[in-house]
N, C-alpha and C positions, 0 to 999 in steps of 0.2 A: 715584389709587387705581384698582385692576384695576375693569371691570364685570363680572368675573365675583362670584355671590353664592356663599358658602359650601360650599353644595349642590353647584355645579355644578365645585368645582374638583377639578382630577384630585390625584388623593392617590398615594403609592409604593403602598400597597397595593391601589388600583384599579388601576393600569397596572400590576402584576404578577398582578393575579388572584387575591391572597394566601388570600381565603376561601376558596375552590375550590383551589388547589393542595394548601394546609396539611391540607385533606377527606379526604386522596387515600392517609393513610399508614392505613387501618383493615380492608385485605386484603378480598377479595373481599366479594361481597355473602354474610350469610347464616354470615359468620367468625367464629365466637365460641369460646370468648370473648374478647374485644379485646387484641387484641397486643401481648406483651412489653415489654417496651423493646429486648430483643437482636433478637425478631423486625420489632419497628420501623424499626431500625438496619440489616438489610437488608433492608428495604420500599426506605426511604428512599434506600438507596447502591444498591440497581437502577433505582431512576425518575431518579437523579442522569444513572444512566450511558446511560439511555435519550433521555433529554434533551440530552444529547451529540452521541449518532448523532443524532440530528434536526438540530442541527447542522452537522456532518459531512457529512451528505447532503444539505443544501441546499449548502455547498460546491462538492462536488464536483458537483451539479447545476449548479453558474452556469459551473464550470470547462469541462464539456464541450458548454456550450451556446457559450461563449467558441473552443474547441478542434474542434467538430466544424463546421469550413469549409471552402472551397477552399484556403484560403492565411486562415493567423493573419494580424491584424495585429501587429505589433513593439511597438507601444505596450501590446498586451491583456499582453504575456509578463509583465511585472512585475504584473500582477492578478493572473494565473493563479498566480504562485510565491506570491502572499500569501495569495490562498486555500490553497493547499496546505499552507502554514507554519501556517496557522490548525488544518486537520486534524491535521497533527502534534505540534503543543503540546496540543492538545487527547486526543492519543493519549498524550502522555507526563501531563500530568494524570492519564489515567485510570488507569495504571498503578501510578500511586501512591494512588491511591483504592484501589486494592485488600488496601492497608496497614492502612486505616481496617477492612476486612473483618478482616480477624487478628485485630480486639482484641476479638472474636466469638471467646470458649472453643469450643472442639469441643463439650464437654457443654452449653454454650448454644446449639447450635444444632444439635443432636441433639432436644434438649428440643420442637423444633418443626419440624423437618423435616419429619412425614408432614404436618403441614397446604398441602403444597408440594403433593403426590399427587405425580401423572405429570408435573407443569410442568419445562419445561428451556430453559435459556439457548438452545437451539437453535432454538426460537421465537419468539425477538426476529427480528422479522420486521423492524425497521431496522436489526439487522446484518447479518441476509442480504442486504436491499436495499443496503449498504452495500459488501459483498464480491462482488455484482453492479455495484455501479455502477465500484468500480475494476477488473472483471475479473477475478475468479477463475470459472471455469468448473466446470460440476457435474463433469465428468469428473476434476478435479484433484482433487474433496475426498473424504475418507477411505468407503470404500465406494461410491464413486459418491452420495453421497446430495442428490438434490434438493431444493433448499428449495424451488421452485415448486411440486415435486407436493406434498412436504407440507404447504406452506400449502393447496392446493387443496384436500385431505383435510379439513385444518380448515374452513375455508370449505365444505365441503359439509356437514359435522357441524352448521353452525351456530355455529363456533367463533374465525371470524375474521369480520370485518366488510365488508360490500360496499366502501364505501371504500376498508379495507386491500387486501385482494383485487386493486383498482382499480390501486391506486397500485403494486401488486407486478406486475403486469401492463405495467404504461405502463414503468416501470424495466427489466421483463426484456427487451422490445423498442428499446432505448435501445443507442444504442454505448457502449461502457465508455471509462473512460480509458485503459487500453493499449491500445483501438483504435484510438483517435483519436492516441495520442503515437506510434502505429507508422506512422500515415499523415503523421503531421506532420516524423517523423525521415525518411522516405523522399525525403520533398521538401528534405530540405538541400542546397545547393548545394554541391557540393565539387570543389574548385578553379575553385571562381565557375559552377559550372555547376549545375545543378539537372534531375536527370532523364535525364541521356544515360546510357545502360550503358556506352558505351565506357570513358567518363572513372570512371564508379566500379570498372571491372573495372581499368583501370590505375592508380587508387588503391590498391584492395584487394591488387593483386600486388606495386605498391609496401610496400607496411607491411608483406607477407609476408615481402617477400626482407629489409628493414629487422629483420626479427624473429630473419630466419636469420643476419646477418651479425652483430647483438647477441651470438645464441646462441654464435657459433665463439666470441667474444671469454670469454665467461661460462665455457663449456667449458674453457679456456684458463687461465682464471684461476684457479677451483678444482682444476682439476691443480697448477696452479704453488704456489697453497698449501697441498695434499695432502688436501684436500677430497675423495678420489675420483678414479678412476680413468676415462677417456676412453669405455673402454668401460661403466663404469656412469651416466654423468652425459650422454652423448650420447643416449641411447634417450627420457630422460624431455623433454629440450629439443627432442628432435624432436617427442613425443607433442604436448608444447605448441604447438608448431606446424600439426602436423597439424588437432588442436583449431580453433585459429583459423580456418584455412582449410575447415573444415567449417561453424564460423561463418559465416564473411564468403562462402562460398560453397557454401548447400544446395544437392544436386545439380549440382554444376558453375555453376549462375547465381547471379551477383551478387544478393545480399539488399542492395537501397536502404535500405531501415531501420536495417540491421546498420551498412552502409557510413557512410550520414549519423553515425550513432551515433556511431560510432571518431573518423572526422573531428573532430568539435567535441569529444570527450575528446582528439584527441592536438593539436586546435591551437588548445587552451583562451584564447590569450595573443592572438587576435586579435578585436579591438572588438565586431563585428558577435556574435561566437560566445559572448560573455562572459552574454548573459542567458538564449541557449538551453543551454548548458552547468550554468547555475547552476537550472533548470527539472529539468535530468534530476537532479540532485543533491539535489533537494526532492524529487521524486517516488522514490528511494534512501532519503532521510530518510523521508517519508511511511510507506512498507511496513519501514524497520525498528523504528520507533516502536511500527506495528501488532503487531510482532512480539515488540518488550518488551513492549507490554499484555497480548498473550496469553502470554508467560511468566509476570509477575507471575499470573495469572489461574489456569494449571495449578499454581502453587505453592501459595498461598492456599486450594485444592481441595484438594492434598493436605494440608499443615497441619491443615486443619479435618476432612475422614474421609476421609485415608488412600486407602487402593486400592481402595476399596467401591463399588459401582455408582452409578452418577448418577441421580437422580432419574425422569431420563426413558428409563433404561435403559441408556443409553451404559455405557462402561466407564470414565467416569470420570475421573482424572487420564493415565490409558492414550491416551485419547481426544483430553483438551485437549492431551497433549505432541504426538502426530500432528500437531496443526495445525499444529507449528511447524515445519513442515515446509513449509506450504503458500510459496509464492513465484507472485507475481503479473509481474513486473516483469523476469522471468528476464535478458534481455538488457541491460539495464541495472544488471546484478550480475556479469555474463558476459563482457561489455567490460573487465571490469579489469584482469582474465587474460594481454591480448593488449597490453596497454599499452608501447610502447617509451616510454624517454626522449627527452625533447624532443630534444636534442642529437645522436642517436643519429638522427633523424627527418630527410628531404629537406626542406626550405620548401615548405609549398602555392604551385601556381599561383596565379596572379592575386593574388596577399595584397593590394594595392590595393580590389578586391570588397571585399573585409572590413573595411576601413576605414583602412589603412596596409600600408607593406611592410614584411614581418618578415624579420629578419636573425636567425640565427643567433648 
């Protein structure tokens, strides 16, 4: 028999806290009188989704403590994609939690909206800390709007907590993940070498001229099956090329990041490149997951009221489709563009480095 007594043994409901959490759906202090069941129902599915992000951000907290080094180690890369797989199921979850929000009439949550006042989604201050810690910059979001200062605001009001405050502070000074995946792409070795400009500028010119010799063949081909005429279908394959080489080369120098990038998409089939390739394809997955949640999200807003101002004054469903706009990860969406076929491609130097010789 255990020596533990009755008293002493941990129960589901003490390891989850269950008195205290189940306390938490009766809206602020001083809210009366005591809420619906529709207004409970989104009490409840915003502390779900709040609960989440705390997730989320611890995540990506282990990822870039994992990622922000001289040199990853190779072993950490399969942690870091699990964390990341973890944010993104957990972003498609949420998206569908916003279904469960629907089954909220309009006229049921009309019924209680002004006890919201001025409150808005924009002050979840763990998705700001969130869209900070993957790197969205205040300059990208829709009017310049800072969540620091306006957390600060709050927080001078007395309306955020020293803690929160704390914690939004420590995160705004933190490298983001596109920081850290742009330093980490930079350091790829391509064609076994890691770091020399020569060898990336004559990669990069390599894959160009590979792009242009693709292009003649393409041009070629849709003339031949009446797809367009030479003079309409050569402007645009050159554009794309152009394109690229502004990519892979801002102002005339070799972008290491850009470069490493392309490399491990265009020589995906070699050992070494197979876990950093399937890294950048999680962090792809990650921001478009983020992306369906916030669609689910403006849709659900408009179902429920329409084109009418947001709570917090925003404009609303106007405002949540803007976001979708936001892109954190740009170059890792931008590489796809410039993609030859494998076939079409020289063999990397050294393919030994990577784990074997690759043949064509």
């Amino acid at each position: 028999m255990s020596g533990k007594t009755p008293n002493s043994r941990m129960t589901y409901g003490n390891y989850l806290q269950l008195d205290e959490l189940l306390s938490l759906q009766s809206g602020p202090e001083g809210h009366t009188p005591a809420p619906s069941n529709h207004e409970m129902h989104f009490i409840v599915t915003h502390q779900a989704f709040e609960l989440w992000f705390k997730q989320i951000n611890r995540e990506l907290e282990d990822v870039l403590t994992l990622m922000d080094v001289s040199e990853v180690d190779e072993k950490q890369i399969p942690v870091i994609v699990s964390h990341l797989e973890r944010c993104s199921e957990i972003f498609r979850l949420l998206a569908s939690q916003w279904k469960v929000m629907e089954t909220l009439a309009p006229q049921d949550f009309l019924a209680f909206r002004d006890r919201l006042g001025t409150s808005s989604g924009f002050e979840s201050w763990q998705m700001r800390m969130l869209e900070m810690l993957l790197g969205l910059e205040s300059e990208q979001r829709i009017g310049g709007m800072d969540p620091m200062e306006h957390n600060r605001k709050l927080h001078s009001e007395g309306k955020l907590s020293d803690s929160v405050m704390e914690d939004m502070n420590r995160v705004d000074n933190m490298p983001s993940l596109n920081d850290v995946l742009q330093r980490w792409l930079s350091r790829t070795p391509v064609n076994g070498v890691s770091g020399d400009v020569n060898v990336l500028r004559d990669f990069v010119e390599g894959h160009l001229s590979s792009m242009e010799e693709h292009g003649e063949s393409v041009i070629a081909h849709m003339v031949k099956i009446g797809h367009g005429s030479e003079e309409t279908i050569r402007p645009r394959i050159q554009s794309g090329i152009e394109g690229a080489r502004n990519f892979l080369l801002p102002d005339g120098e070799v972008s290491a990041a850009r470069a490493g990038l392309l490399f491990i998409e265009s020589y995906r089939e070699l050992p070494l490149l197979s876990w950093p390739r399937r890294m950048i394809d999680t962090v792809v997955d990650l921001e478009e997951s983020m992306l369906l949640f916030r669609s689910h999200h403006a849709r659900m807003v408009e179902r429920m009221i329409g084109r009418r101002m947001g709570t917090g004054g925003s404009s609303g469903v106007d405002y949540l489709d803007m976001t979708l706009k936001y892109r954190i990860f740009t170059d890792l969406w931008a590489v796809r563009t410039m993609l030859v076929k494998r076939d079409a491609l020289p063999n990397p130097e050294n393919p030994e480095f990577y784990g074997y010789a690759a043949e064509n």
